[in-house]
C-alpha positions as CSV (number, residue, x, y, z in Angstrom):
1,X,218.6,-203.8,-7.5
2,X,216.7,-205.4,-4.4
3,X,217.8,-208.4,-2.6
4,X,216.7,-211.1,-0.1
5,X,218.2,-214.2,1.5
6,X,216.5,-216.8,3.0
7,X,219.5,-218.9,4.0
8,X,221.3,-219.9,1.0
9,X,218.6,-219.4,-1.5
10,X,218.5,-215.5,-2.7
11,X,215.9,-213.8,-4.2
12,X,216.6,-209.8,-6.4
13,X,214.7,-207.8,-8.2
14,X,215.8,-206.9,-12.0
15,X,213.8,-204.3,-13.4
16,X,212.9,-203.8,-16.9
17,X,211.1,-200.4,-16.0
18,X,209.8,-197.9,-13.0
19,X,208.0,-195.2,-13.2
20,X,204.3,-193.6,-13.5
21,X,201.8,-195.8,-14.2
22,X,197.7,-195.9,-14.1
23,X,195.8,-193.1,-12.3
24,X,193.8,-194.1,-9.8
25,X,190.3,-194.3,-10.5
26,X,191.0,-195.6,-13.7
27,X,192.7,-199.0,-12.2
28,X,190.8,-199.4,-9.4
29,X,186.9,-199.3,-10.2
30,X,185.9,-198.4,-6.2
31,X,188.8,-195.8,-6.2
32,X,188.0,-193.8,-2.8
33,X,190.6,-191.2,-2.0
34,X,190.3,-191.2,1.4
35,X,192.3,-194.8,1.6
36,X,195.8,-192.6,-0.1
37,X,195.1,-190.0,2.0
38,X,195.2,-192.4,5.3
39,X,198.3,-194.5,3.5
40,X,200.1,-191.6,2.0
41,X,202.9,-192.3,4.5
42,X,203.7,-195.3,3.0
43,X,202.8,-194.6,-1.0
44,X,204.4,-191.1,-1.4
45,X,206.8,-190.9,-3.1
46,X,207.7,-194.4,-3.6
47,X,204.3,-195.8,-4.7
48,X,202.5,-192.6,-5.9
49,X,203.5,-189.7,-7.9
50,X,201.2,-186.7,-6.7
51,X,202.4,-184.6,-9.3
52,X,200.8,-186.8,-12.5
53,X,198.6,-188.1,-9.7
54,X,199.6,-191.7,-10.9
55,X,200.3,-194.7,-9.4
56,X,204.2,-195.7,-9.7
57,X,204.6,-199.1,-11.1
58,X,207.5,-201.3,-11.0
59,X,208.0,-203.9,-14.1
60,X,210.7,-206.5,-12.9
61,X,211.9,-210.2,-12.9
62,X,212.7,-212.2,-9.8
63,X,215.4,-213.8,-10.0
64,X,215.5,-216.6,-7.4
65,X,219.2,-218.5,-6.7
66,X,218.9,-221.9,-5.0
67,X,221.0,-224.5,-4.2
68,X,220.3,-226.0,-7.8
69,X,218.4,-223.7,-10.0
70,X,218.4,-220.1,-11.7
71,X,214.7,-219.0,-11.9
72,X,213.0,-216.2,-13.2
73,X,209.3,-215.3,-11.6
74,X,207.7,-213.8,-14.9
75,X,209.2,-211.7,-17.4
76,X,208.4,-208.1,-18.3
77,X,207.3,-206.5,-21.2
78,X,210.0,-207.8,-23.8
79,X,212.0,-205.6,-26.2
80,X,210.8,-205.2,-30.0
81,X,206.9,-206.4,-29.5
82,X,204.0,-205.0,-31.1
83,X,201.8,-203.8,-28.4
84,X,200.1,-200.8,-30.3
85,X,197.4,-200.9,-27.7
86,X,199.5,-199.9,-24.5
87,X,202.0,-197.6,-25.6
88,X,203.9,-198.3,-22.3
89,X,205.4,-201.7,-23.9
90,X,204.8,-201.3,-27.3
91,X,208.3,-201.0,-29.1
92,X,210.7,-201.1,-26.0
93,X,214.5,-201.0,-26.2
94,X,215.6,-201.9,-22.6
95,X,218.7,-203.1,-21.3
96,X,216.6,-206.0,-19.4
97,X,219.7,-208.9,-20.1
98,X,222.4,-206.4,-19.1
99,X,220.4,-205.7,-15.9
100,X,220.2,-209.8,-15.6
101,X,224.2,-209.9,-15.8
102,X,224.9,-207.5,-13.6
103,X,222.6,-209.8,-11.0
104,X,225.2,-212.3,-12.3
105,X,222.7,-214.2,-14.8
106,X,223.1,-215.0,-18.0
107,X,220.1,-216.5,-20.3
108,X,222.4,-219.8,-20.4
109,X,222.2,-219.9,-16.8
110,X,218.8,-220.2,-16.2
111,X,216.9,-223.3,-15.3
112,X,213.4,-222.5,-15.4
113,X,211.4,-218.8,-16.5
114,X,207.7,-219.1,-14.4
115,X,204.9,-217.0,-15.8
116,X,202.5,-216.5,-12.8
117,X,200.0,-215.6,-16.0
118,X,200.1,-214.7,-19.8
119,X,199.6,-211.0,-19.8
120,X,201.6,-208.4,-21.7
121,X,204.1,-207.3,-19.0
122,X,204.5,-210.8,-17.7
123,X,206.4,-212.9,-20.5
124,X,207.9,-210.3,-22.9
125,X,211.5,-211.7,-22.2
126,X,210.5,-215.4,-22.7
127,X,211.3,-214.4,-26.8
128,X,214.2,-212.1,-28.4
129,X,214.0,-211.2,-32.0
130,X,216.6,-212.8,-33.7
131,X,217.3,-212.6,-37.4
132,X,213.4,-211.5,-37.7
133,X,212.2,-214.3,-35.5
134,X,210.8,-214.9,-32.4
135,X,213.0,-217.2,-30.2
136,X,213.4,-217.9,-26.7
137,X,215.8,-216.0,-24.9
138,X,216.5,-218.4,-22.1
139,X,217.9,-221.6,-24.3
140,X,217.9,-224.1,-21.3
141,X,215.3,-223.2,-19.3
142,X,211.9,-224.8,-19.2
143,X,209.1,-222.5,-19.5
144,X,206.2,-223.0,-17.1
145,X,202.9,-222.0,-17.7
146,X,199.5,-222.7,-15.7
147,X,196.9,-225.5,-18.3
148,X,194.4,-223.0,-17.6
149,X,195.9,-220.0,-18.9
150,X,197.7,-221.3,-21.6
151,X,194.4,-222.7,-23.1
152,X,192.6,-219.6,-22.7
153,X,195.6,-217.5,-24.5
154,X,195.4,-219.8,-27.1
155,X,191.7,-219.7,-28.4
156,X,192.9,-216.0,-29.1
157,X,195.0,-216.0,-31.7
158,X,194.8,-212.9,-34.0
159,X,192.5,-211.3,-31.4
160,X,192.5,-207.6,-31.0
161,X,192.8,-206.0,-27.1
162,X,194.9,-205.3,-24.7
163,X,197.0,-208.3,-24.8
164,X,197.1,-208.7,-28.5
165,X,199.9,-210.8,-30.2
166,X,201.4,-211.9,-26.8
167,X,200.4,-215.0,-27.5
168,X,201.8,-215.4,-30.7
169,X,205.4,-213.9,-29.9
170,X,206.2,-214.7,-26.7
171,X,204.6,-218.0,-25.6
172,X,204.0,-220.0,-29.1
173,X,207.8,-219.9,-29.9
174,X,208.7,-221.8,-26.5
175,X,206.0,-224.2,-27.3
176,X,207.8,-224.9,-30.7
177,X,211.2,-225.1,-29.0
178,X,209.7,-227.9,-27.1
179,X,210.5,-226.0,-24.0
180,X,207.2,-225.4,-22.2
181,X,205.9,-227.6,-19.1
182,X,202.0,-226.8,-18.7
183,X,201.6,-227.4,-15.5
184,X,197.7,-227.9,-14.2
185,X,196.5,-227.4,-10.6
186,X,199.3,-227.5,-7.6
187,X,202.9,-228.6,-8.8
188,X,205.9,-228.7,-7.3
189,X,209.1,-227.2,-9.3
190,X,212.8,-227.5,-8.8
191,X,213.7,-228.3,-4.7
192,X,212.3,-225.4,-3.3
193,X,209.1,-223.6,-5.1
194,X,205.7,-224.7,-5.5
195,X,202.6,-223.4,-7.6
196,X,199.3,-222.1,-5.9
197,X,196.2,-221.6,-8.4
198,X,195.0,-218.1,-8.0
199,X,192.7,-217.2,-10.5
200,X,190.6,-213.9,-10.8
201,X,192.8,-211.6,-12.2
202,X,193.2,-214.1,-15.2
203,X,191.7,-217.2,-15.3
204,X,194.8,-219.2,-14.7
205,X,196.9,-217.3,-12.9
206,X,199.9,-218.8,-10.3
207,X,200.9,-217.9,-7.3
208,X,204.3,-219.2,-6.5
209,X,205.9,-220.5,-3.0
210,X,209.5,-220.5,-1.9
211,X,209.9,-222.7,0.9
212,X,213.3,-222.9,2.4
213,X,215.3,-223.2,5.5
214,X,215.5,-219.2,5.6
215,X,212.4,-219.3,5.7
216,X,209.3,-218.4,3.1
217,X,208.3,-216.4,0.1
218,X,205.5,-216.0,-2.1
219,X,205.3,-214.6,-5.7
220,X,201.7,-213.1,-6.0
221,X,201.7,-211.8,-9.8
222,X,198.8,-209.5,-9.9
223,X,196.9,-210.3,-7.4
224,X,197.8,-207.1,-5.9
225,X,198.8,-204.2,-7.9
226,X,199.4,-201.5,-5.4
227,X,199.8,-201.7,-1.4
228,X,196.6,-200.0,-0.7
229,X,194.9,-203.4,-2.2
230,X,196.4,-204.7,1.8
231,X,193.9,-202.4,2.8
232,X,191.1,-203.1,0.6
233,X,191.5,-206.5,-0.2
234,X,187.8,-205.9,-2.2
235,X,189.3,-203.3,-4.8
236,X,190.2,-205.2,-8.0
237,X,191.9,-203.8,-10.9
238,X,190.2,-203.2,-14.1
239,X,192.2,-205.4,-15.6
240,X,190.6,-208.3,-13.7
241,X,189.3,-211.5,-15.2
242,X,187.1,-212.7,-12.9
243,X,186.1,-210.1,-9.8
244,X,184.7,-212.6,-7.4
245,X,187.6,-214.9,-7.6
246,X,190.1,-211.8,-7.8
247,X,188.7,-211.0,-4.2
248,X,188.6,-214.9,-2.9
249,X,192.4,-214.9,-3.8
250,X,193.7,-211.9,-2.7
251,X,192.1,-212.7,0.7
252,X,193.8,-216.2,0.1
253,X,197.1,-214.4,-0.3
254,X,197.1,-212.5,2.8
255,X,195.7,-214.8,5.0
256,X,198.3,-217.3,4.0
257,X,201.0,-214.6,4.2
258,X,199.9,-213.6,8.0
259,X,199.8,-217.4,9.1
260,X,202.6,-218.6,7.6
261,X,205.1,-215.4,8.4
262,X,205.3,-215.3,4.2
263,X,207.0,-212.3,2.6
264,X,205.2,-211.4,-0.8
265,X,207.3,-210.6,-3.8
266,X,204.7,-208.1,-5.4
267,X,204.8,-207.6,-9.0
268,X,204.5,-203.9,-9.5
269,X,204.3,-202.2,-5.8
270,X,207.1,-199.1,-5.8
271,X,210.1,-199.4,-3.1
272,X,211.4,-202.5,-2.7
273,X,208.1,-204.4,-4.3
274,X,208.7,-206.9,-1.2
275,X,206.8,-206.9,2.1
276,X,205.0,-208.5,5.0
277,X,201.5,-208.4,6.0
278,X,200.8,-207.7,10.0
279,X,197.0,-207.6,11.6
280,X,195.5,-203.7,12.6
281,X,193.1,-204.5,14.9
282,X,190.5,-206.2,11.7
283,X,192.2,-205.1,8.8
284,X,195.7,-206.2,7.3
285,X,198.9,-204.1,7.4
286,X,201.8,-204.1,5.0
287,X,205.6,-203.5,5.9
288,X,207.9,-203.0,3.2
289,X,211.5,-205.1,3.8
């Protein structure tokens, strides 16, 4: 369990899962070797498993303590859901709220659960079968989700693909609960974090600032996926939306990051998943804290 402090306000890492994920040239489309052999340093063995010659891939909330607020950046995978299309999440039985008490949270506890998008490994936990329904598993928290997103997700109800049914069980219950806040454009939430549109790698995807005394923090979702992305801020997933934009925004990202002295709270980078950008002559560096 990873931890951060900037002053008062803390920030840890629960994760749901770690492990191998996506080979390489089937994630990234421009796969060139070359970059992990320059950067194996830093990716083996936390970030790349040369044995399955797979990326490793961290799925894990942030859990950010202020002042005021419990908040949870995204949510995992969930336990229970029907994801017949990626085995890796479909039918999961994970101690995921255990993991959330030991970092001393309890779903009661928590203020607010912020999606930075609607994808399959990003709002499992918002629902827990109960009694053969979906419900949310965070009873006083508002839910935050980006206008954009949320209205694309919606138009595709009973759609087949890779994010099938997520929709359905894991973002329509909260909005029945009456406990979503769609939030469109730049927003401020609680006393201390505030949205960034980022789209690309989904057409309304968040980015999402901490600003505090300590200091600052940025949530990035999937703009990135793995460090070597720092390198090659032109490699885009597969799984992105929207390549052109994917590319604007990542650039965004570590620009912003490099002026501003930002750490970026990664979604699914190995080690820690937290780190700082620095300049290498033209190209961006990454440091993991």
């Amino acid at each position: 369990m990873f931890g951060h402090h900037f002053g008062d306000t803390s920030v840890t890492r629960v994760v749901e899962q770690h492990g191998a994920g996506f080979a390489p040239d089937f994630l990234f489309p421009d796969w060139d070797p070359e970059v992990l052999a320059a950067h194996r340093q830093l990716m083996v063995p936390d970030c790349f498993d040369e044995a399955q010659h797979k990326f490793i891939a961290s799925i894990h909330t942030w859990v950010v303590k202020t002042r005021h607020h419990t908040i949870l950046i995204d949510s995992c995978g969930g336990n229970h859901k029907n994801r017949p299309e990626l085995p890796r999440f479909h039918q999961q039985n994970y101690p995921f709220l255990e993991r959330l008490a030991e970092a001393g949270v309890s779903p009661e506890s928590v203020d607010y659960v912020m999606c930075t998008h609607l994808h399959v490994d990003h709002c499992g936990w918002n629902t827990q079968l109960v009694d053969g329904r979906w419900v949310p598993t965070f009873p006083n928290a508002r839910y935050i989700f980006s206008k954009a997103e949320y209205d694309f997700w919606s138009r595709t109800v009973g759609e087949s693909g890779f994010n099938a049914n997520v929709f359905e069980d894991s973002v329509l219950p909260v909005i029945q609960s009456q406990q979503a806040d769609i939030i469109d454009g730049t927003a401020a939430v609680g006393d201390q974090l505030r949205i960034h549109p980022t789209p690309g790698h989904s057409i309304g995807h968040i980015s999402i600032e901490l600003v505090s005394d300590g200091g600052r923090g940025i949530f990035s979702g999937d703009i990135m996926h793995q460090p070597l992305q720092v390198f090659q801020p032109n490699w885009n997933s597969r799984f992105c939306d929207d390549p052109a934009m994917a590319r604007v925004s990542r650039q965004w990202l570590l620009e912003y990051a490099l002026e501003h002295g930002t750490t970026i709270f990664t979604s699914h980078f190995g080690n820690s998943s937290a780190g700082n950008v620095s300049r290498r002559g033209d190209l961006f560096d990454w440091t993991f804290i």
